[in-house]
ZAMARGU-4260 file (C-alpha; in steps of 0.2 Angstrom, whole numbers, plus 5000, padded with zeros to 4 digits):
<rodrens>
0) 5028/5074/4924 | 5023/5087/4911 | 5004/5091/4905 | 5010/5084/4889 | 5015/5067/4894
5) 5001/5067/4908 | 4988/5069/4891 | 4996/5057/4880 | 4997/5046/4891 | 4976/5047/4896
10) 4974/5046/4878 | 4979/5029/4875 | 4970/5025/4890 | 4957/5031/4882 | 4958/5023/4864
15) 4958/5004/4875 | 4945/5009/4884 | 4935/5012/4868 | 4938/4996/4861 | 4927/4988/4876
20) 4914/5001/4881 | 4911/5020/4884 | 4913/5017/4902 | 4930/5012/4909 | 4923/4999/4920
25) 4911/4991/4911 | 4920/4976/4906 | 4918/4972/4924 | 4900/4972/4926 | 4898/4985/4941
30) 4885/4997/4941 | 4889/5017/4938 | 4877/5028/4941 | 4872/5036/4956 | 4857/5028/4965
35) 4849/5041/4979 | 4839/5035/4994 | 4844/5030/5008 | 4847/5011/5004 | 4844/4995/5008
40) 4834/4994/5026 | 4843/4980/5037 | 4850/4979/5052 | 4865/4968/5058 | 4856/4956/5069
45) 4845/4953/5052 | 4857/4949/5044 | 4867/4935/5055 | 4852/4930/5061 | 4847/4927/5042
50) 4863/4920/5038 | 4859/4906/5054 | 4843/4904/5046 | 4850/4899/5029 | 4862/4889/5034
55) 4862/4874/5046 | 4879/4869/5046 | 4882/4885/5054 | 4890/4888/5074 | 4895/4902/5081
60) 4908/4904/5093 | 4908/4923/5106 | 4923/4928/5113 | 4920/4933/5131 | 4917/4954/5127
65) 4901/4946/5118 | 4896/4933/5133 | 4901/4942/5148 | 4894/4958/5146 | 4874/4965/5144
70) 4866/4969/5128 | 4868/4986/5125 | 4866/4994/5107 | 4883/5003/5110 | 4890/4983/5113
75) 4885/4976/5098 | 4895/4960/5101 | 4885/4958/5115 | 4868/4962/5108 | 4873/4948/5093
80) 4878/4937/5104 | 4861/4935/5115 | 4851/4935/5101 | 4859/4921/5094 | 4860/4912/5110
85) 4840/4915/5113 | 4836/4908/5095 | 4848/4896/5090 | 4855/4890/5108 | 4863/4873/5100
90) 4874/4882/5089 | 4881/4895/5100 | 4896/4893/5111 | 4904/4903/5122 | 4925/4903/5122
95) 4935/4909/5139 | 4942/4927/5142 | 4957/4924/5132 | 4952/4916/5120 | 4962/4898/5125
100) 4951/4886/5116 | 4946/4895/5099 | 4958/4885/5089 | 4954/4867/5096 | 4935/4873/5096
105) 4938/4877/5077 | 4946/4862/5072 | 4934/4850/5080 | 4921/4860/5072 | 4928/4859/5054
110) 4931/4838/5057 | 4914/4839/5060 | 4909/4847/5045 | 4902/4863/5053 | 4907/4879/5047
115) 4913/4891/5064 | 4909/4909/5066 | 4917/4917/5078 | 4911/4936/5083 | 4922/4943/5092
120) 4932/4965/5095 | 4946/4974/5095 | 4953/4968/5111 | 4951/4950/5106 | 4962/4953/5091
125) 4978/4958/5105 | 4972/4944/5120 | 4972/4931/5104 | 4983/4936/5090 | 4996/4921/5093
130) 4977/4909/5089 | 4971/4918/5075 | 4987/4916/5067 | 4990/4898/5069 | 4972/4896/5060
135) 4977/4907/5047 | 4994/4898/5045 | 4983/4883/5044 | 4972/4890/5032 | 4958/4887/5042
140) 4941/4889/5036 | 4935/4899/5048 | 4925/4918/5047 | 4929/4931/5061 | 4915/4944/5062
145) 4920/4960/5071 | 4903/4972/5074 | 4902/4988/5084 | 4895/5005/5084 | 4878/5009/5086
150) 4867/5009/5070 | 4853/5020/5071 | 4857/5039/5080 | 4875/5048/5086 | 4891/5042/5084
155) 4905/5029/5091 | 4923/5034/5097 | 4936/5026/5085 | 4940/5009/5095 | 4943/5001/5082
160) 4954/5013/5072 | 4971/5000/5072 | 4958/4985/5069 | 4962/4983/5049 | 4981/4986/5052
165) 4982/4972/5063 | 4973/4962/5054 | 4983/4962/5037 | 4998/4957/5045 | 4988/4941/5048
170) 4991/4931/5029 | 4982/4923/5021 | 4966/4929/5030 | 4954/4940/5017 | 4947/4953/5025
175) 4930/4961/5020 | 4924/4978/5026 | 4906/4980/5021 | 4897/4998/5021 | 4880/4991/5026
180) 4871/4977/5035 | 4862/4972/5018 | 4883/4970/5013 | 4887/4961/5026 | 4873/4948/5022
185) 4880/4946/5006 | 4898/4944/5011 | 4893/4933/5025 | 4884/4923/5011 | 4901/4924/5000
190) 4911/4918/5014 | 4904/4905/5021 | 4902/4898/5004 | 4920/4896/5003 | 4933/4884/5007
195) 4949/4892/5004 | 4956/4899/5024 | 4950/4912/5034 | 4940/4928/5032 | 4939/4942/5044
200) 4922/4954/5042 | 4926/4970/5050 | 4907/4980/5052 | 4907/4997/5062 | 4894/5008/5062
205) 4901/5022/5065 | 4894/5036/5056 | 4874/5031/5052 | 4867/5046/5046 | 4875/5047/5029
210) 4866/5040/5018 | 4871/5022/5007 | 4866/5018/4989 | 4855/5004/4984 | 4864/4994/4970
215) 4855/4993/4954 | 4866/4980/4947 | 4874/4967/4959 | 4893/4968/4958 | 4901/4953/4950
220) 4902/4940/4967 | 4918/4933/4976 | 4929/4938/4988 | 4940/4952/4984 | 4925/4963/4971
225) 4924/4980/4973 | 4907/4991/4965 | 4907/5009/4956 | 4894/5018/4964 | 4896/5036/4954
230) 4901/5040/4938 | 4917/5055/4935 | 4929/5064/4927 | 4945/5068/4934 | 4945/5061/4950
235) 4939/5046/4961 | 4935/5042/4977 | 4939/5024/4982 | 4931/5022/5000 | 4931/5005/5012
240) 4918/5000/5025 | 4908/5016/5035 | 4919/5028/5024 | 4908/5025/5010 | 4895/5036/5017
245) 4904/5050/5017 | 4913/5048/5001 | 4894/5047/4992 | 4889/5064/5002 | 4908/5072/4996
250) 4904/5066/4978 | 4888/5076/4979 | 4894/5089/4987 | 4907/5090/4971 | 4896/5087/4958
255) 4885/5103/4966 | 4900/5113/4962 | 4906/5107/4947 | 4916/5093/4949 | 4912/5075/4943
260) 4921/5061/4958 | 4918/5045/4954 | 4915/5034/4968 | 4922/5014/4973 | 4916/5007/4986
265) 4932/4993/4986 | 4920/4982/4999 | 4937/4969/5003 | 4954/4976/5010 | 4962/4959/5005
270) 4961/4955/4991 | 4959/4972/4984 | 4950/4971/4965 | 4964/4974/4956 | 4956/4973/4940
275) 4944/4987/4942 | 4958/4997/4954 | 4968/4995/4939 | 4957/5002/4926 | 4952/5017/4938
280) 4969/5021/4942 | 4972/5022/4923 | 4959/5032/4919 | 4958/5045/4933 | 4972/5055/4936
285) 4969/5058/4955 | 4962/5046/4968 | 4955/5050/4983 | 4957/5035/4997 | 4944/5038/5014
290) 4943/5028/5026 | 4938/5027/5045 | 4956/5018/5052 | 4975/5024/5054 | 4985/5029/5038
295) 4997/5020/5043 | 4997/5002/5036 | 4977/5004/5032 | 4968/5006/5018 | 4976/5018/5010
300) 4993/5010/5012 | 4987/4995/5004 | 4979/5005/4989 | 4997/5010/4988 | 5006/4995/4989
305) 4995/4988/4971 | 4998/5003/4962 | 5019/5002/4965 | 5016/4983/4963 | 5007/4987/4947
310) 5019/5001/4942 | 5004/5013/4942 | 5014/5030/4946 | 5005/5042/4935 | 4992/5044/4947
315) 4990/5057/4962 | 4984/5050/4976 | 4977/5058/4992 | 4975/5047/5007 | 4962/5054/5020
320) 4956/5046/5037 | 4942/5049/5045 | 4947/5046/5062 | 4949/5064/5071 | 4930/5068/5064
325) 4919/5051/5069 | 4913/5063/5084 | 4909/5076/5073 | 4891/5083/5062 | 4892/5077/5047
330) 4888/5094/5041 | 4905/5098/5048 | 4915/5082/5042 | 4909/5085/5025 | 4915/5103/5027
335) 4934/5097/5034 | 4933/5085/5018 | 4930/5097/5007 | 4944/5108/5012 | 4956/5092/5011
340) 4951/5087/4996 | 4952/5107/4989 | 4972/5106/4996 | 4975/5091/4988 | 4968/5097/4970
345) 4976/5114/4973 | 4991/5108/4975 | 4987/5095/4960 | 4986/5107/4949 | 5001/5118/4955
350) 5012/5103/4951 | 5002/5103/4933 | 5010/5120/4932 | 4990/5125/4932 | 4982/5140/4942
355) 4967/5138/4951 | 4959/5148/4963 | 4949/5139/4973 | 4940/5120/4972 | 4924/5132/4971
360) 4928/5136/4951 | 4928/5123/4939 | 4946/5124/4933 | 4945/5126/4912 | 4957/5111/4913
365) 4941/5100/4918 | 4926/5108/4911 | 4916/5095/4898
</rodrens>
């Protein structure tokens, strides 16, 4: 596509966007400017043990990785599990190794007019695939939490790199992927007010020293809403679950040398929030998607799928994974981000028929 077409095109953008605000997502209610600090202080078992606390009609069900093994921070279904069974020991039950009775144990549940919550890990999602899709074909209301990785020092290896992409091909289930602990509350809150099938919440802790943003405006609530949390020009990155982290620390990191990256934390994997996706694809004309998982049928992929869906082509999108650096410093993974990210805009602006030297030099192209 020629520069010409690409700017005539960002111009009518532009001339929509300024008939409803300055900003292009401010239609949508989600906040836009960068907070600092470290965020909202809460742990995991704070916040399903606030959630239990809340709410009476809630019984949570452990697969055996949770039940049969000892409380360790690095086994955080286990460490859930026993604090639940201490406090709440009438609404905790245990299910058997493979998993056999979750669908009986969730319909009689729901006849009883109990909502289930099942915690359970990545094996779980292979020993019981064949259950967890009969309760989504049923559209059962049921919410699955998945929870690992230690949440205070060092990191986790990436067991859980495949969990996503095996969890989309289970439909209709919504599946949320929150940043924080304090997001987790809140989706756990959204989901066990709904009725309408199953939702998966896939938590991993993988890399806790980068630091999270407090919201200053709540984002619009529902299953499926996405938040800004940085305001740019150019480029955005659109982050999911413990990716978010890093994209805040790359966004800074940009903005120290000259660049302005928005930054989405998109919150759900399915539904994705296609109205705000939609107007950030349409206004930036490259997207950055990171996540912790595979390429292959994650994040990314599905990021892909709306903007085909939508006939969203103008954009340039580069899709980056974490996986090869969650044993690395973060000093060192923002390093190999920055240098993927510089590729990706190089070669950007090669296809522009642009010359840049290096993502160190604000190209003219993008100067205010």
């Amino acid at each position: 596509m020629s520069r010409m077409r690409r700017d005539n095109a960002k111009d009518a953008v532009a001339n929509q966007i300024k008939k409803v605000a300055r900003n292009p997502i401010a239609k949508f209610g989600y906040r836009s400017k960068l907070v600092t600090g470290s965020g909202e202080k809460m742990t995991v078992r704070e916040a399903l043990l606030g959630t239990l606390t809340n709410n009476e009609k809630l019984v949570v069900l452990a697969s055996a990785l949770a039940t049969h093994a000892l409380p360790d921070p690095a086994n955080k279904l286990a460490e859930l599990a026993c604090e639940v069974a201490s406090n709440y020991p009438a609404r905790f039950f245990g299910l058997g190794e493979l998993l056999e009775d979750l669908v009986p144990t969730v319909h009689q549940l729901i006849a009883q007019g109990l909502k289930p919550l099942v915690l359970m890990g990545s094996t779980d999602l292979a020993r019981s695939y064949a259950g967890l899709s009969a309760l989504c074909s049923a559209r059962s209301s049921v919410v699955f939490l998945m929870a690992s990785g230690p949440e205070e020092k060092g990191t986790c290896s990436g067991q859980s790199i495949n969990d996503l992409a095996i969890l989309r091909t289970l439909l209709p289930l919504s599946i949320g992927v929150p940043s924080s602990p304090a997001e987790l509350k809140r989706q756990l809150a959204v989901a066990l007010q709904s009725e309408e099938g199953p939702i998966a919440l896939h938590y991993s802790a993988i890399i806790p020293e980068m630091p999270l943003a407090k919201p200053t405006l709540a984002p619009l609530p529902g299953i499926g809403k996405a938040q800004m949390l940085h305001e740019g020009k150019g480029m955005a990155i659109v982050a999911l679950g413990a990716a978010v982290g890093p994209a805040l620390a790359l966004a800074d990191e940009l903005e120290r040398l000259g660049h302005q990256a928005a930054v989405i934390d998109t919150s759900w994997l399915r539904p994705l929030d296609e109205p705000l996706l939609t107007a950030i694809a349409n206004y930036f004309s490259r997207l950055i998607t990171l996540e912790t998982g595979k390429l292959t049928a994650g994040f990314g992929a599905a990021l892909l799928e709306m903007l085909e869906t939508n006939n969203l082509h103008m954009v340039q999108v580069k899709r980056i994974s974490l996986e090869e650096y969650l044993t690395l410093d973060p000093t060192v993974m923002l390093e190999r981000l920055l240098t993927d990210v510089n590729g990706f805009l190089e070669k950007a602006w090669q296809e522009e028929g642009l010359v840049s030297s290096s993502l160190f030099h604000l190209h003219p192209s993008e100067a205010t």
